[in-house]
N, C-alpha and C positions, 0 to 999 in steps of 0.2 A: 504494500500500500504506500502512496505516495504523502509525504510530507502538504501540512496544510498550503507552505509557500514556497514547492520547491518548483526549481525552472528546469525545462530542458535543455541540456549541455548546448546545443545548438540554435538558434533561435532563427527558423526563416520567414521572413516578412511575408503574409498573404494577400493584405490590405492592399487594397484598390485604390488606384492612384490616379488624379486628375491631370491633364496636362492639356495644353492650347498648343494647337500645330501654327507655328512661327511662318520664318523664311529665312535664308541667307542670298545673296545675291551670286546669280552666275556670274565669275569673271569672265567666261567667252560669251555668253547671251544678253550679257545684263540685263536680265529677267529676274525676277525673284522666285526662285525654288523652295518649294516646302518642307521643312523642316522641325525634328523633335527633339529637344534637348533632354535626357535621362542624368541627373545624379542624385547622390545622396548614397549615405551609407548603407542602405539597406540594397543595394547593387551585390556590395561586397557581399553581404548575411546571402543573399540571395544565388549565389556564382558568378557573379559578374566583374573578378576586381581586377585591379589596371593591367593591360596587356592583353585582357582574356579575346578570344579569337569569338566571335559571335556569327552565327547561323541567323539569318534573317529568313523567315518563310512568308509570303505574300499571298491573303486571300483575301477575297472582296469584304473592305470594313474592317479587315484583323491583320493585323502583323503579332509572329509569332518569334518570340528571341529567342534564342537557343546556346547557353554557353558552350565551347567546344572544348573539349580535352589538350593542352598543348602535346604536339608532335614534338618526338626528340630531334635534337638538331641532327641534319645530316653531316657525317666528315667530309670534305671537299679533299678531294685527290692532294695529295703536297705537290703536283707539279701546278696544279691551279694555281695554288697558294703563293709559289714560286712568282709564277706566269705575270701574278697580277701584281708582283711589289717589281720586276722588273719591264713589263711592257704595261701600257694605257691601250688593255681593250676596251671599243666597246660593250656594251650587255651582250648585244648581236652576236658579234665574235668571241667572248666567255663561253657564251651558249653553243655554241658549233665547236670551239675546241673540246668544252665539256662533253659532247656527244660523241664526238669522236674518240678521246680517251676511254670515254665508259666502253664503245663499241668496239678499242683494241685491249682492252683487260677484261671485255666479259670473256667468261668459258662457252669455248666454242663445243659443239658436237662433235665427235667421230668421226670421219669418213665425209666431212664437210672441205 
């Protein structure tokens, strides 16, 4: 049996929250785009604290958040690492060296 005032270790916010859909201004349209501002600490309580990667799902009248799990970081090849404190690539050319590196260190089949 639970204590007359005791709380649960965790506490997630359920409470309905009101908010006014704003705007910020396009810099290429100069139009003004609709916009929601979200904070307050019950984000955190909730799953949502700084950095976290969010899932947006879009359905007529409802948008749905979705905190994401963080992914571990991938190792980047040490020639990459090399590549890029001694030459100024591009993203473009990162991205085709990097594919090409992956395509000469993957394992090849047999008889290929």
């Amino acid at each position: 049996m639970t204590e007359e005032h005791s709380k649960p270790e965790k506490h997630i916010p359920t409470t309905t929250r009101t908010y006014t859909v704003g705007y910020i201004r396009d810099s290429k349209k100069l139009q003004p785009s609709p916009a929601i501002t979200l904070n307050g600490f019950w984000l955190a309580e909730a799953g949502f604290d700084t950095g976290t990667s969010v899932e947006v799902r879009v359905l007529p009248g409802c948008l749905i958040l979705t905190a994401k799990e963080p992914q571990p970081p991938v190792e980047e090849p040490e020639i990459m690492q090399t590549l890029r404190k001694v030459c100024k690539l591009s993203a473009r050319r990162q991205k085709q060296v990097k594919a090409f590196i992956e395509d000469v260190i993957a394992p090849k089949p047999r008889g290929v």
